[in-house]
C-alpha positions in Angstrom: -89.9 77.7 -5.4 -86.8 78.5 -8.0 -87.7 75.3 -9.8 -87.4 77.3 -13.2 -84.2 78.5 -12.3 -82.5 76.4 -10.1 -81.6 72.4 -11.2 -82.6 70.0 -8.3 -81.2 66.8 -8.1 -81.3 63.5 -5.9 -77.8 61.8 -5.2 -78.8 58.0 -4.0 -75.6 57.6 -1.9 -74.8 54.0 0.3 -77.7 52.9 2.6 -77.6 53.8 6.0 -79.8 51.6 7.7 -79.1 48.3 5.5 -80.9 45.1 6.7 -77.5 43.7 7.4 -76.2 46.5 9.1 -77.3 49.3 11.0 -81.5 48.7 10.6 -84.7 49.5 12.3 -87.9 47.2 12.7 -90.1 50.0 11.6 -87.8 50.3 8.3 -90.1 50.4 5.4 -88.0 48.9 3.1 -85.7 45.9 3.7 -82.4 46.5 1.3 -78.9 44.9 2.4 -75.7 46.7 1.8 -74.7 47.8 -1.6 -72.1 45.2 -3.1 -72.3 45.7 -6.6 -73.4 48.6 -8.7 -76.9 47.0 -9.4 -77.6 46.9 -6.1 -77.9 50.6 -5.5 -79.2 50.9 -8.6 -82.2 48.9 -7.3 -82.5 50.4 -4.1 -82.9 53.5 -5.6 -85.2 52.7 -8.2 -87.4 52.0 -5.1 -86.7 55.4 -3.9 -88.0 56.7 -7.5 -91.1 54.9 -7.5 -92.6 56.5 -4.3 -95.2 58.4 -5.6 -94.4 61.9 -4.1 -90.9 61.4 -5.7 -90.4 63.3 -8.4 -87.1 64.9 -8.7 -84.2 63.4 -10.9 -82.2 60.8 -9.3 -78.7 60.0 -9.9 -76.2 57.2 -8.1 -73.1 57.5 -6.4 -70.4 55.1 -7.5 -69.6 51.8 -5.6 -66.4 53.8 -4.8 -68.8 56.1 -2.7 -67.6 59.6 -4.3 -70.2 61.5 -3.6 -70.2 60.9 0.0 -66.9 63.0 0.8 -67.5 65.3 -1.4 -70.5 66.1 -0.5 -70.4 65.1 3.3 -74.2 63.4 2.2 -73.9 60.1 5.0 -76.8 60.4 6.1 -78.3 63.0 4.1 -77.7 66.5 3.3 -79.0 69.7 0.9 -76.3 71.3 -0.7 -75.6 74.1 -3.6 -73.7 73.4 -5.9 -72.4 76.8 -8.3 -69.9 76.8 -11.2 -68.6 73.4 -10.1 -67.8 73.9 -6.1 -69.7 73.6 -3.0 -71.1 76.8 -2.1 -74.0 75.7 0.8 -74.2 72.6 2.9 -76.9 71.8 5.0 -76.4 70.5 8.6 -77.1 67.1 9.0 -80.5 65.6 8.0 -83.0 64.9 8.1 -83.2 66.7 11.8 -81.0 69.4 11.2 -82.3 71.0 8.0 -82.8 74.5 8.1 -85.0 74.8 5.0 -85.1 78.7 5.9 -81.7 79.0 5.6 -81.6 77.2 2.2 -84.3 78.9 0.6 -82.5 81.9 1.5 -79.3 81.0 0.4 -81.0 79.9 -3.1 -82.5 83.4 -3.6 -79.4 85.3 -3.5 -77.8 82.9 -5.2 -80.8 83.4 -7.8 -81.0 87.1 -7.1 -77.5 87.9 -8.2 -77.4 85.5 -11.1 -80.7 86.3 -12.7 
């Protein structure tokens, strides 16, 4: 839905349940903490090779931009028009309200198409 009109993008921000840190047995993946650039980079090129990935991905700096100003940590959905922040979703992955998004997209789409 709005895929021809609307760009979707992945932002691969710092790992919240690192190996090191904050994990989970059940954790799929075992990646540390990001200290260097490369890294994330890696971590997320794991993310990019799941097969039922197939957005484009792009990675936050080791400075962590993304995360404040995006509030992403853990994960959210967010619309981004013109430059600014016009939709942020509660926090993921349990407090998505795809409704409300898809909403939010169409009249976003509606009044720009």
């Amino acid at each position: 839905m709005y895929m021809d009109r609307v760009d979707f993008v992945v932002v691969y921000i710092d790992e919240i349940h690192a190996l090191d840190s904050w994990s989970f047995e059940q954790n799929k993946f075992k990646i540390k903490t990001h200290r260097a650039i490369e890294d994330r980079l890696s971590a997320a090129e794991i993310l990019q090779s799941l097969d039922d990935f197939s957005l484009p991905l792009v990675v936050d700096t080791m400075k962590n931009e993304a995360n404040p100003n995006y509030r992403g940590l853990p994960e959210r959905m967010c619309v981004v028009l013109d430059g600014e922040v016009k939709y942020i979703s509660g926090i993921g992955s349990y407090n998505f309200n795809i409704e409300e998004m898809i909403t939010y997209l169409g009249k976003v789409v509606n009044c720009s198409y």
